[in-house]
PyMOL Python script that loads the backbone (N, CA, C, O; Angstrom):
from pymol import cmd

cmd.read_pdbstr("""\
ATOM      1  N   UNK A   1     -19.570 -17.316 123.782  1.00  0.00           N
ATOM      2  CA  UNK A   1     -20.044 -18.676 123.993  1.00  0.00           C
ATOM      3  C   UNK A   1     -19.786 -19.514 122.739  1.00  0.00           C
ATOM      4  O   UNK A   1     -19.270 -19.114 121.696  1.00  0.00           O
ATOM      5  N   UNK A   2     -20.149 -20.517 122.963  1.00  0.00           N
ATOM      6  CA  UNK A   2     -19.925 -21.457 121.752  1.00  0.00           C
ATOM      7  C   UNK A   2     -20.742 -21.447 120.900  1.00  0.00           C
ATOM      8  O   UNK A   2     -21.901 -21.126 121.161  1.00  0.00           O
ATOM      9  N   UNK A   3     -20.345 -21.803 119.638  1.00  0.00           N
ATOM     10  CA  UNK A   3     -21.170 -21.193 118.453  1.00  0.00           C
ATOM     11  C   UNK A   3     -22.498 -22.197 118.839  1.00  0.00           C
ATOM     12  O   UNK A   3     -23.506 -21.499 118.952  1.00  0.00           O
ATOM     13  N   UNK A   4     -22.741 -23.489 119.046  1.00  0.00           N
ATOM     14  CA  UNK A   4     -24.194 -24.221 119.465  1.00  0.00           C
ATOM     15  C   UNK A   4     -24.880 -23.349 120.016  1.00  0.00           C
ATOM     16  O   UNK A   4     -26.036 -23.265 119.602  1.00  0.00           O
ATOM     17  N   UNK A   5     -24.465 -22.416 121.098  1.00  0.00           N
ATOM     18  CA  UNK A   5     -25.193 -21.767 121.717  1.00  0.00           C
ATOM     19  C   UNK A   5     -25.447 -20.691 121.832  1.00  0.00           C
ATOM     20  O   UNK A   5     -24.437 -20.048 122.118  1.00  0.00           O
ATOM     21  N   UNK A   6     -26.621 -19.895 121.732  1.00  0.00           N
ATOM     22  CA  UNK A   6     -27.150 -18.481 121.820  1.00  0.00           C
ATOM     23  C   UNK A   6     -27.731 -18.129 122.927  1.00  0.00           C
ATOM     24  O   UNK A   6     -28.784 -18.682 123.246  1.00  0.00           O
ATOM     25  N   UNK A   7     -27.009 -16.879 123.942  1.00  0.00           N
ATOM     26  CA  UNK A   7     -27.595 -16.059 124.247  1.00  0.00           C
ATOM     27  C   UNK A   7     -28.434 -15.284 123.796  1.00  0.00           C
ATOM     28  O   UNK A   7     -28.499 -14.623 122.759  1.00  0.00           O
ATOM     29  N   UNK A   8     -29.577 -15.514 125.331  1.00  0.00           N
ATOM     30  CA  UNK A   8     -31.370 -14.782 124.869  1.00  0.00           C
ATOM     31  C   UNK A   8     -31.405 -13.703 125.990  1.00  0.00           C
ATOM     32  O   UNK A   8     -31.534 -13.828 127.208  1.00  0.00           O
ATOM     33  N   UNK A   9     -31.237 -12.510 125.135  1.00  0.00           N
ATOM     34  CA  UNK A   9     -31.388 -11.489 126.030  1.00  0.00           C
ATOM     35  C   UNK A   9     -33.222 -11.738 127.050  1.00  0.00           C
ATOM     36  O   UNK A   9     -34.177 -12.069 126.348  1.00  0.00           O
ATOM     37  N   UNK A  10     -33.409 -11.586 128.235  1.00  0.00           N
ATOM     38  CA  UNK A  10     -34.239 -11.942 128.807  1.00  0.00           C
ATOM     39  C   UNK A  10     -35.717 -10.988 128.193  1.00  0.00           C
ATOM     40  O   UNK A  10     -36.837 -11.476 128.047  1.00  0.00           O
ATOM     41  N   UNK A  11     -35.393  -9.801 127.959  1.00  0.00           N
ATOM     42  CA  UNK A  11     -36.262  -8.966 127.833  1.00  0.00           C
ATOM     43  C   UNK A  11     -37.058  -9.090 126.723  1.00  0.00           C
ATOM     44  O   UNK A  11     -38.192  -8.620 126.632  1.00  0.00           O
ATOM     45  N   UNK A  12     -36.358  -9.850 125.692  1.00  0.00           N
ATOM     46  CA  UNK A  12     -37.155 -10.471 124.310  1.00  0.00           C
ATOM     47  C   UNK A  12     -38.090 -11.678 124.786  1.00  0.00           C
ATOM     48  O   UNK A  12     -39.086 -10.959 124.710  1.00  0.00           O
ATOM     49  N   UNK A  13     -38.463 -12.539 125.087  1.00  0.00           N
ATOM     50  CA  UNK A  13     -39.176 -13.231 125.876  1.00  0.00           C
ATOM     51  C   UNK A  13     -40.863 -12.635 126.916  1.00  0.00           C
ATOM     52  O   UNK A  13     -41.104 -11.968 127.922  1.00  0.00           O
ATOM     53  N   UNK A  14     -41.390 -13.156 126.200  1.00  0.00           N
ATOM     54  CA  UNK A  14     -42.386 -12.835 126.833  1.00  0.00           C
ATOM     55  C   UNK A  14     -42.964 -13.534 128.172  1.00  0.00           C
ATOM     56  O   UNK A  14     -42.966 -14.719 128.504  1.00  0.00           O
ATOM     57  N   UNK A  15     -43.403 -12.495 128.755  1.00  0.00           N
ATOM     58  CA  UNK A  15     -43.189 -12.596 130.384  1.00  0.00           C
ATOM     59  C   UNK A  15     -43.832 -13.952 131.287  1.00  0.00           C
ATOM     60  O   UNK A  15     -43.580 -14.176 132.471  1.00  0.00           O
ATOM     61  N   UNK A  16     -44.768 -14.821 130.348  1.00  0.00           N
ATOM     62  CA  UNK A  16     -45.194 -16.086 130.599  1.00  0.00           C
ATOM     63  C   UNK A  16     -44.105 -17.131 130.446  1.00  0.00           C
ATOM     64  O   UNK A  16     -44.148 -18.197 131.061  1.00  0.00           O
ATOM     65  N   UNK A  17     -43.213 -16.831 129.686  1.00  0.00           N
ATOM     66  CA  UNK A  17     -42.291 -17.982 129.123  1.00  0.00           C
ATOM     67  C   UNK A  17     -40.781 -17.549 129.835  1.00  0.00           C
ATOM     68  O   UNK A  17     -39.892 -18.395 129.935  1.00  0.00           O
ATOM     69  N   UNK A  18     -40.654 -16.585 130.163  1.00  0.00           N
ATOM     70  CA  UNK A  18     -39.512 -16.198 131.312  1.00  0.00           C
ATOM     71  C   UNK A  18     -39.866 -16.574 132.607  1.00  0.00           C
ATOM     72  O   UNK A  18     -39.046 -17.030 133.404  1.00  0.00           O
ATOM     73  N   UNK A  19     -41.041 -16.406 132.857  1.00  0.00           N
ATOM     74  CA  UNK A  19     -41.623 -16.824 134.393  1.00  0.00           C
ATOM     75  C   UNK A  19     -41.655 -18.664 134.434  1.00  0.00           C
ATOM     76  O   UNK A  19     -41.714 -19.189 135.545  1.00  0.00           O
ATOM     77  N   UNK A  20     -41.615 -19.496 133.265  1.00  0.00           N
ATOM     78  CA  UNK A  20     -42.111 -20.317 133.212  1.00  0.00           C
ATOM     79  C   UNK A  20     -40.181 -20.969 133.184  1.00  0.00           C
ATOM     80  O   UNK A  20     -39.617 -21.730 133.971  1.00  0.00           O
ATOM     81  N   UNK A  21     -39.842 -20.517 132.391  1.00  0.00           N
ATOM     82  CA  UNK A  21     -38.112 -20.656 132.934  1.00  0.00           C
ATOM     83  C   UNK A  21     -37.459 -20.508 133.927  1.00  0.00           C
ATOM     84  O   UNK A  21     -36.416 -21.157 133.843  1.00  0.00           O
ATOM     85  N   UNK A  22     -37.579 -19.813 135.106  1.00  0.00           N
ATOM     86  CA  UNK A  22     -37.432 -19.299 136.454  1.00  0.00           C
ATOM     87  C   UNK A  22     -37.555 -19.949 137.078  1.00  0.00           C
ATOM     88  O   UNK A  22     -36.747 -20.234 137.962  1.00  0.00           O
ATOM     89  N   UNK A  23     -39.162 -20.728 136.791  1.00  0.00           N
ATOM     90  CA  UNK A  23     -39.625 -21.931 137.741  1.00  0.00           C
ATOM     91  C   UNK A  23     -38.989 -23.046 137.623  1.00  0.00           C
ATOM     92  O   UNK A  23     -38.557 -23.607 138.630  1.00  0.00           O
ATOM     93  N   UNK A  24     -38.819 -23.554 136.410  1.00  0.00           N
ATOM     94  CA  UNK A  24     -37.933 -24.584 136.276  1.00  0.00           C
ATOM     95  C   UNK A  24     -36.295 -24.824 136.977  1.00  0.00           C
ATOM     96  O   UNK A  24     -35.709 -25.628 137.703  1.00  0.00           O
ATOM     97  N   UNK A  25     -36.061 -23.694 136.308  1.00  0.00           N
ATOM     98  CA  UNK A  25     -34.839 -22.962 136.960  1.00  0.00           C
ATOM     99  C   UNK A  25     -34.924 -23.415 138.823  1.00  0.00           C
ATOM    100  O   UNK A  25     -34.107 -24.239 139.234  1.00  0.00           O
ATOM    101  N   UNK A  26     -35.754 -22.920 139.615  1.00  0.00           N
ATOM    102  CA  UNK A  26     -36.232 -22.707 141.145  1.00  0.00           C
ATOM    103  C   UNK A  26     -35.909 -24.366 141.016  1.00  0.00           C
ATOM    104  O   UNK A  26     -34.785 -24.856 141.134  1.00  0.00           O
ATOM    105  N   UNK A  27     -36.971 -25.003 140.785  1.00  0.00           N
ATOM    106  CA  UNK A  27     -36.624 -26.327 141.101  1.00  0.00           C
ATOM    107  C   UNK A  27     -35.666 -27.357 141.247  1.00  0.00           C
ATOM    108  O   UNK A  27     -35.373 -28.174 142.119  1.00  0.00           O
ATOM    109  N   UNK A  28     -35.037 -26.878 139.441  1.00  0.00           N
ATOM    110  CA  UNK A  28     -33.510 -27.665 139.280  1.00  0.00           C
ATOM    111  C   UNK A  28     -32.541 -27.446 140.554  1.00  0.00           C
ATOM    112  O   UNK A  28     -31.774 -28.225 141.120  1.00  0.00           O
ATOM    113  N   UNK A  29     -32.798 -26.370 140.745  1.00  0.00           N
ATOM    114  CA  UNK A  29     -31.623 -25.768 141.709  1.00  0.00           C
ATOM    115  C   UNK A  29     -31.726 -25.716 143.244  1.00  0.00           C
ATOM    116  O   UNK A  29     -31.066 -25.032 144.026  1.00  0.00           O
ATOM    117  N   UNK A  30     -33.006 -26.864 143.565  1.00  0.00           N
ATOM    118  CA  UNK A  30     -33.133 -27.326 144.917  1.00  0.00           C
ATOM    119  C   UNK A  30     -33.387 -25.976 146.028  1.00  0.00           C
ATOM    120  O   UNK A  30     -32.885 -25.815 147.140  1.00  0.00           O
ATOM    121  N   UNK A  31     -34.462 -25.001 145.198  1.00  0.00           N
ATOM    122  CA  UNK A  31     -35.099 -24.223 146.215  1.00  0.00           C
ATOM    123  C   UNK A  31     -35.855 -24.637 147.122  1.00  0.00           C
ATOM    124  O   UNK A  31     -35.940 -25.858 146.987  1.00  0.00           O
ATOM    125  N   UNK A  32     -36.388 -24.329 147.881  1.00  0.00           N
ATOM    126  CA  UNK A  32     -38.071 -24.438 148.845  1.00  0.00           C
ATOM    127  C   UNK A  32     -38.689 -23.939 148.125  1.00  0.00           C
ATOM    128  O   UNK A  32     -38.768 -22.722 147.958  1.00  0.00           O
ATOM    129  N   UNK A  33     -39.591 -25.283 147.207  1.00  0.00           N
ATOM    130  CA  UNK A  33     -40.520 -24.475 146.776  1.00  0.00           C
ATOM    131  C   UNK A  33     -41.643 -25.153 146.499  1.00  0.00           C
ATOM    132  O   UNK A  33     -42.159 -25.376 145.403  1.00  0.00           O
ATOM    133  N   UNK A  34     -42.082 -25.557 147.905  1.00  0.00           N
ATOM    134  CA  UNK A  34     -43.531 -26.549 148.656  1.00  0.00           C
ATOM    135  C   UNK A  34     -44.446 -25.512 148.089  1.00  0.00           C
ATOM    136  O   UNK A  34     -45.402 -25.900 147.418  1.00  0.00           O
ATOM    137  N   UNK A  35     -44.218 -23.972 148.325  1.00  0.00           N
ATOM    138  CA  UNK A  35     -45.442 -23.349 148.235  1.00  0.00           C
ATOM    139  C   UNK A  35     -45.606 -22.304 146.718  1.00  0.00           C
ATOM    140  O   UNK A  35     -44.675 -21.734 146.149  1.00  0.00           O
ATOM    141  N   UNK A  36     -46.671 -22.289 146.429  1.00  0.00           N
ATOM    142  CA  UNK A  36     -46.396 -21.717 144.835  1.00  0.00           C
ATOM    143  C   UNK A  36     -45.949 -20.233 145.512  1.00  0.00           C
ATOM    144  O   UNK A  36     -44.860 -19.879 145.061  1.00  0.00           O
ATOM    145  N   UNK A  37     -46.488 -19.336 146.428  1.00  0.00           N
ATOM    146  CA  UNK A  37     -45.921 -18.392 147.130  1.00  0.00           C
ATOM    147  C   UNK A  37     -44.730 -18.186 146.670  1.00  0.00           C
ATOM    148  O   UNK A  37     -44.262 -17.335 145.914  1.00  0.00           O
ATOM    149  N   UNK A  38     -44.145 -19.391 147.420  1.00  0.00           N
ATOM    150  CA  UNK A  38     -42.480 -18.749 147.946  1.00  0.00           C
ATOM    151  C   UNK A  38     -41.766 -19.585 146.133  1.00  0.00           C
ATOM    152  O   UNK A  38     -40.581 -19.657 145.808  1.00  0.00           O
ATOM    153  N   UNK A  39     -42.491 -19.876 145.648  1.00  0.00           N
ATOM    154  CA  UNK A  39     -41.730 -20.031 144.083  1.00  0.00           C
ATOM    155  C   UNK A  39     -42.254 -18.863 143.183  1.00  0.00           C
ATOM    156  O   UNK A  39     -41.885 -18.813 142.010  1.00  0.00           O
ATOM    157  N   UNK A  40     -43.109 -17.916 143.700  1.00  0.00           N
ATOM    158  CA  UNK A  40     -43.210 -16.677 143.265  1.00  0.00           C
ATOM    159  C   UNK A  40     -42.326 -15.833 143.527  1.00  0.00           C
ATOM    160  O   UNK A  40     -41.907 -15.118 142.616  1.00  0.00           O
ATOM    161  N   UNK A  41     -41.695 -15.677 145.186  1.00  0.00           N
ATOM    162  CA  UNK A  41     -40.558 -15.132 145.532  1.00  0.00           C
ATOM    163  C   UNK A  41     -39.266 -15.285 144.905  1.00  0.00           C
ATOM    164  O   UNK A  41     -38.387 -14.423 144.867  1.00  0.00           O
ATOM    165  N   UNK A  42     -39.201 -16.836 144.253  1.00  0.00           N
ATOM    166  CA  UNK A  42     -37.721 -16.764 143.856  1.00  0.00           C
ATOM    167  C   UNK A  42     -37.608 -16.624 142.537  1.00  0.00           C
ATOM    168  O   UNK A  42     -36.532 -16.748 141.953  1.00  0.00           O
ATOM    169  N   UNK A  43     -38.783 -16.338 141.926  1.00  0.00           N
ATOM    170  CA  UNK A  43     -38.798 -16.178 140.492  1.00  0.00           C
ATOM    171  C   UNK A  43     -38.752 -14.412 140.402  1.00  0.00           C
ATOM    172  O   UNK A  43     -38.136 -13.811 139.522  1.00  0.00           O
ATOM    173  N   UNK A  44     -39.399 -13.865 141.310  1.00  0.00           N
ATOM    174  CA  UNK A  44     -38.829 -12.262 141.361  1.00  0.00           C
ATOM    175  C   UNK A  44     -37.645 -11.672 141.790  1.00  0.00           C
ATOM    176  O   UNK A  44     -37.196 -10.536 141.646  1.00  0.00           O
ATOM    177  N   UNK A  45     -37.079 -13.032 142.547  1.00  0.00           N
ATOM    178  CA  UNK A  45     -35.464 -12.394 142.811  1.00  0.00           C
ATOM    179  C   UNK A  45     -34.600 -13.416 141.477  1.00  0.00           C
ATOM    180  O   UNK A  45     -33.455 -13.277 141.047  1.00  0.00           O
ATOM    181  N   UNK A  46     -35.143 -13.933 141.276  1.00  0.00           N
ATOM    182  CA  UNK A  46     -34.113 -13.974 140.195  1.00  0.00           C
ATOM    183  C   UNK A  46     -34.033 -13.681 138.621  1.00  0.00           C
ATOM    184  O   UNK A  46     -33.134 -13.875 137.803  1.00  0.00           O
ATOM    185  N   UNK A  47     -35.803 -12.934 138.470  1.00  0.00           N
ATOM    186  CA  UNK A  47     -35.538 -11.525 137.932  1.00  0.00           C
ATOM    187  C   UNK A  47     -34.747 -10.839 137.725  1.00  0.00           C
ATOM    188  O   UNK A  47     -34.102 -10.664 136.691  1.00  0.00           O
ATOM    189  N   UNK A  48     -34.684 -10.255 138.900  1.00  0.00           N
ATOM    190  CA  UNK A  48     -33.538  -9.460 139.730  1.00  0.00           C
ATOM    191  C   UNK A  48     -31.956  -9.480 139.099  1.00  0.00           C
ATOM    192  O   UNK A  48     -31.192  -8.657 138.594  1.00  0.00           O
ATOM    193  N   UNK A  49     -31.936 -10.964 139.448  1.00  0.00           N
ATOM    194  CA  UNK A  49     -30.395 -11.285 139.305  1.00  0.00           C
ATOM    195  C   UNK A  49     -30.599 -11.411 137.704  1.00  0.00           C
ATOM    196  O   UNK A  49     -29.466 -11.710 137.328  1.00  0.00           O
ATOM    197  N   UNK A  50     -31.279 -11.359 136.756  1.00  0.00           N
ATOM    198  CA  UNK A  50     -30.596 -11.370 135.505  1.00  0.00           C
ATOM    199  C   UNK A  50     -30.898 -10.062 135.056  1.00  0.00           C
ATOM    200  O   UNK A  50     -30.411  -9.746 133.971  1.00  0.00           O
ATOM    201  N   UNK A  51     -31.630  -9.191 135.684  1.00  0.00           N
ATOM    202  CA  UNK A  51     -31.257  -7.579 135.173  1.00  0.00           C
ATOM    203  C   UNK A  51     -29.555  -6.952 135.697  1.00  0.00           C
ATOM    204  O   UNK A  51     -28.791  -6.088 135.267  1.00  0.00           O
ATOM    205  N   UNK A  52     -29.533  -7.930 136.829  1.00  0.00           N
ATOM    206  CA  UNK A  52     -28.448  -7.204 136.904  1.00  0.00           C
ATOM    207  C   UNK A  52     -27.207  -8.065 136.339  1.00  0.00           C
ATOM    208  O   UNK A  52     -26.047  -7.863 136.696  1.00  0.00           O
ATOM    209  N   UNK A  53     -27.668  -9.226 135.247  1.00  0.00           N
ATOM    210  CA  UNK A  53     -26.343  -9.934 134.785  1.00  0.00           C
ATOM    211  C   UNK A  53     -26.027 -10.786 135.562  1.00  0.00           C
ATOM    212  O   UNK A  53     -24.826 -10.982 135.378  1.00  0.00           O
ATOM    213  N   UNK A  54     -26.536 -11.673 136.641  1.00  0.00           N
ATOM    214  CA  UNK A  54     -25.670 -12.367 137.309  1.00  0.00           C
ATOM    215  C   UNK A  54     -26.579 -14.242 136.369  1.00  0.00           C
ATOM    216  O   UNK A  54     -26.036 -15.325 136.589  1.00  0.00           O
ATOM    217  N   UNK A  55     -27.213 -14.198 135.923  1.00  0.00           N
ATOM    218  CA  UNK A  55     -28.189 -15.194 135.730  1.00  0.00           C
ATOM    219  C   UNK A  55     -28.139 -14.995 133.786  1.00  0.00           C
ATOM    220  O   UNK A  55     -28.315 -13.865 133.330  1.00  0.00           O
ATOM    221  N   UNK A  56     -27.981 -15.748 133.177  1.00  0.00           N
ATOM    222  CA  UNK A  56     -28.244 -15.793 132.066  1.00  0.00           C
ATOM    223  C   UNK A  56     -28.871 -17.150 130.948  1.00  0.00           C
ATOM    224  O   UNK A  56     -28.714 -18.365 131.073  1.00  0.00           O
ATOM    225  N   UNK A  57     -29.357 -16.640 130.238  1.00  0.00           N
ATOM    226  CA  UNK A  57     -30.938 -17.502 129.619  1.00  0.00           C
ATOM    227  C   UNK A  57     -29.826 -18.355 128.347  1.00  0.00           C
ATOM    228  O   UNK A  57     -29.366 -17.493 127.599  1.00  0.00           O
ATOM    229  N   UNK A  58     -29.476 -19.359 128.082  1.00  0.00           N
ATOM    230  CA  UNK A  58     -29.021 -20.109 126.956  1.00  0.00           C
ATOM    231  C   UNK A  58     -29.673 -20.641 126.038  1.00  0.00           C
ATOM    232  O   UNK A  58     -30.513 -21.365 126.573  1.00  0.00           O
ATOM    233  N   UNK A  59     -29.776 -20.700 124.645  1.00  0.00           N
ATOM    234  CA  UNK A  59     -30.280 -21.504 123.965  1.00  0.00           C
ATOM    235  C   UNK A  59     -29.524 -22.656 123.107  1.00  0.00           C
ATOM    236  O   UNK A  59     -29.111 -22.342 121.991  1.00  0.00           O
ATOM    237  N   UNK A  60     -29.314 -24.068 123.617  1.00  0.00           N
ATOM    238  CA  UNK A  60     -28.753 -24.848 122.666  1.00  0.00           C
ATOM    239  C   UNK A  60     -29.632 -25.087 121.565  1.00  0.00           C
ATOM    240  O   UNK A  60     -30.783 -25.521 121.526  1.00  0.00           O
ATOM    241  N   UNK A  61     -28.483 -24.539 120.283  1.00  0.00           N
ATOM    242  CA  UNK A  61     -29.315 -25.304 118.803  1.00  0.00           C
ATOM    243  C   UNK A  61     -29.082 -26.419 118.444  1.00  0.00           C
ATOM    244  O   UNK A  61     -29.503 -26.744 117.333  1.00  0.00           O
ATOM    245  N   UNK A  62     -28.540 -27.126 119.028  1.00  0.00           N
ATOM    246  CA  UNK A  62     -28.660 -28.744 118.699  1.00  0.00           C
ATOM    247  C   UNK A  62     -29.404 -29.568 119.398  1.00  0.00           C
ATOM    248  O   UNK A  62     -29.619 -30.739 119.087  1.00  0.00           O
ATOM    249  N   UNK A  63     -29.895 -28.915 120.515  1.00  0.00           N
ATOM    250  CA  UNK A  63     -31.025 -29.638 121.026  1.00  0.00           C
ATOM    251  C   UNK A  63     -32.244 -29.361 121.465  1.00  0.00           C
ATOM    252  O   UNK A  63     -32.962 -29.987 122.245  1.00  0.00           O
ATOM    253  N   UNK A  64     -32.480 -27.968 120.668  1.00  0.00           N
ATOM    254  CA  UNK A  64     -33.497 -27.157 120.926  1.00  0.00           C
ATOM    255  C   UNK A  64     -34.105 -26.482 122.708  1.00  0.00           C
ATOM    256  O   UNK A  64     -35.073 -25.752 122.924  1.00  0.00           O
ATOM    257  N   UNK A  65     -33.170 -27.037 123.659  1.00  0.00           N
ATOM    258  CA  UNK A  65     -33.652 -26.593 124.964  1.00  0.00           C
ATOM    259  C   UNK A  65     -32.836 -24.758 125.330  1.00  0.00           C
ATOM    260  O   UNK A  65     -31.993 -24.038 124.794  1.00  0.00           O
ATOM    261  N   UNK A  66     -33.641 -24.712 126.411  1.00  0.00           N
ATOM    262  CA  UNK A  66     -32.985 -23.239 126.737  1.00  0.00           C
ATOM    263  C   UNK A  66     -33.196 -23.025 128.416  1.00  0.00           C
ATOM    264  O   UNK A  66     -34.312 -22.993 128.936  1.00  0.00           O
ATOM    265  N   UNK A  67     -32.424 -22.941 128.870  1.00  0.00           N
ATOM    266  CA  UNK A  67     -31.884 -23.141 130.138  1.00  0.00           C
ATOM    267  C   UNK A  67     -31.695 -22.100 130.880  1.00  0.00           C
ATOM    268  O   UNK A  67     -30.886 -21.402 130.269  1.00  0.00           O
ATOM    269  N   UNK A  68     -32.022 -21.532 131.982  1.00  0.00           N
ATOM    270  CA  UNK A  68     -31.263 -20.552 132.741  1.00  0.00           C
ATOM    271  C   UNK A  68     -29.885 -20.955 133.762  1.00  0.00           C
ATOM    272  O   UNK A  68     -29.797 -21.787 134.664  1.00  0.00           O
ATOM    273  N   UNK A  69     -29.116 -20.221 133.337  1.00  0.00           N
ATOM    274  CA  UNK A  69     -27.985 -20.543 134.345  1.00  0.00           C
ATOM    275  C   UNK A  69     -27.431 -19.388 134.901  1.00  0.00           C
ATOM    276  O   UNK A  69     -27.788 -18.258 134.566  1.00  0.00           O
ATOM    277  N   UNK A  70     -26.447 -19.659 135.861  1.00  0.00           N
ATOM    278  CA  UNK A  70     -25.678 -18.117 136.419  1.00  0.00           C
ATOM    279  C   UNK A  70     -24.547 -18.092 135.535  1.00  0.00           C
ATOM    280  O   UNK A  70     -24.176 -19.102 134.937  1.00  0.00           O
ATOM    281  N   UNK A  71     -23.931 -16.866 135.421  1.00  0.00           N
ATOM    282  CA  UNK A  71     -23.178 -16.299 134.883  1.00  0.00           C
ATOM    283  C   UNK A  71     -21.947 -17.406 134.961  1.00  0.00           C
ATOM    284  O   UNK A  71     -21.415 -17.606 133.870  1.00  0.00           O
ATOM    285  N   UNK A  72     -21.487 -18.048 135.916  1.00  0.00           N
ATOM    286  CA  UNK A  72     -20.348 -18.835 136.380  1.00  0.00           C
ATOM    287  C   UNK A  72     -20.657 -19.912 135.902  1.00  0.00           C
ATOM    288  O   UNK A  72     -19.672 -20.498 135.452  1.00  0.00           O
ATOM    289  N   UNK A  73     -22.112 -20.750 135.730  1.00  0.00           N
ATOM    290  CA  UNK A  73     -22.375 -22.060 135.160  1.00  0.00           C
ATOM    291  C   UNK A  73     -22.198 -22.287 133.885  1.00  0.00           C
ATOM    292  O   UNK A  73     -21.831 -23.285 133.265  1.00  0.00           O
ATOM    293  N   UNK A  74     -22.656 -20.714 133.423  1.00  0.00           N
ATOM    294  CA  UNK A  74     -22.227 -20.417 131.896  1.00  0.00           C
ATOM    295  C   UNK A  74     -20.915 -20.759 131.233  1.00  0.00           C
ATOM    296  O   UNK A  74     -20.656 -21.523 130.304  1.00  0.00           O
ATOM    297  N   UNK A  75     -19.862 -19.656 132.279  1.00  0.00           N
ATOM    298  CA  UNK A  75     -19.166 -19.652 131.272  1.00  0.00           C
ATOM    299  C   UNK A  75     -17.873 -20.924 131.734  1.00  0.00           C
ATOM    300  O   UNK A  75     -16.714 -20.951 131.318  1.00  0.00           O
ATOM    301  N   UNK A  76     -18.489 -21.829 132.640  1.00  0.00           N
ATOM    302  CA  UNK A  76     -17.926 -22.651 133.263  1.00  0.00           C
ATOM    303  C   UNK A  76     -18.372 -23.984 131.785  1.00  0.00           C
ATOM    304  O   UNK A  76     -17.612 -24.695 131.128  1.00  0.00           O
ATOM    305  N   UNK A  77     -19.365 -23.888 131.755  1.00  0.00           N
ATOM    306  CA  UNK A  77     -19.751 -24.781 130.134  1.00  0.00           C
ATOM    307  C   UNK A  77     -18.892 -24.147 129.538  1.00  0.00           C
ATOM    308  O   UNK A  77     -17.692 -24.416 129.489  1.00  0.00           O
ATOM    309  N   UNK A  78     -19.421 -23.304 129.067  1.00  0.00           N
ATOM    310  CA  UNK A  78     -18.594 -22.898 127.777  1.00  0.00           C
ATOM    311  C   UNK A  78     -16.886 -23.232 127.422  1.00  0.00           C
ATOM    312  O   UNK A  78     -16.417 -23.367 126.292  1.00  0.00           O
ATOM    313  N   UNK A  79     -16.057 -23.326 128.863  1.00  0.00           N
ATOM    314  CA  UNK A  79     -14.895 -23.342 128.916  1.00  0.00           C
ATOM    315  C   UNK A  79     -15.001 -25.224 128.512  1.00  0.00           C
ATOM    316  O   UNK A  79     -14.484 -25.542 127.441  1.00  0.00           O
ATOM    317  N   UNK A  80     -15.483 -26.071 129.144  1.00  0.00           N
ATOM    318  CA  UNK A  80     -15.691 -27.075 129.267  1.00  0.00           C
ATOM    319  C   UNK A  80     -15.669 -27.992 127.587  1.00  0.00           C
ATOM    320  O   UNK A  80     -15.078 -28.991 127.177  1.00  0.00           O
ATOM    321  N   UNK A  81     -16.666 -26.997 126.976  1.00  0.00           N
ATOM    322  CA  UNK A  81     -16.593 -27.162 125.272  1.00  0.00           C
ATOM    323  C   UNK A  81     -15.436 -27.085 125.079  1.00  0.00           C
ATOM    324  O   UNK A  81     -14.807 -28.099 124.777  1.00  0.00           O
ATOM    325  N   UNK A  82     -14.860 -25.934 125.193  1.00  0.00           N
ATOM    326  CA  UNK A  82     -13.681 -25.911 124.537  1.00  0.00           C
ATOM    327  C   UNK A  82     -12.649 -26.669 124.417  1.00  0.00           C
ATOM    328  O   UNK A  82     -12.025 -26.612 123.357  1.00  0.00           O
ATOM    329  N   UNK A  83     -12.274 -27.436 125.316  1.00  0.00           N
ATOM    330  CA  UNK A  83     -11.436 -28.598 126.058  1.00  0.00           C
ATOM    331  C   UNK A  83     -12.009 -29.929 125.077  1.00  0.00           C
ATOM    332  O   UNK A  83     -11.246 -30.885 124.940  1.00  0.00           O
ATOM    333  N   UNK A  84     -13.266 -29.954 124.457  1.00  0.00           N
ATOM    334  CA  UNK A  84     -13.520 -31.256 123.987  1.00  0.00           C
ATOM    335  C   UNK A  84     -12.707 -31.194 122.669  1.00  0.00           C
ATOM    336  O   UNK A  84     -12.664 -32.172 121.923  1.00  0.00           O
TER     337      UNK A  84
END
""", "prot")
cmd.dss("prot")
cmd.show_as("cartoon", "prot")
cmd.util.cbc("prot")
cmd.orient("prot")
């Protein structure tokens, strides 16, 4: 990735502040998620998807935010930098 940005292995993160990324995550990304329920559901499947690598946690240091994205949004930025 680009040097601005650091990958955060998920497992360093404590489990309030990963859950609390997920959700954000759920929303940005135009889930159903009327019910806190079913935004519990998509925060355990997409758990899921970053144990198994498909979802990964970013940290920009120039603007202090940290983002979850999929693997493809990632490195779809990242390529995007490069070009500037």
């Amino acid at each position: 990735m680009h040097q601005r940005f650091v990958e955060i292995p998920f497992g360093l993160l404590e489990t309030a502040t990963l859950d609390q990324l997920l959700s954000v995550f759920v929303t940005r990304q135009g889930y159903d998620s009327t019910a806190l329920e079913q935004v519990d559901q998509w925060v355990a499947q997409l758990r899921t998807q970053l144990q198994r690598g498909e979802l990964v946690i970013m940290h920009d240091i120039e603007t202090e935010s940290t983002e979850v994205m999929t693997l493809q949004q990632a490195k779809s930025f990242a390529q995007g930098l490069k070009e500037e």
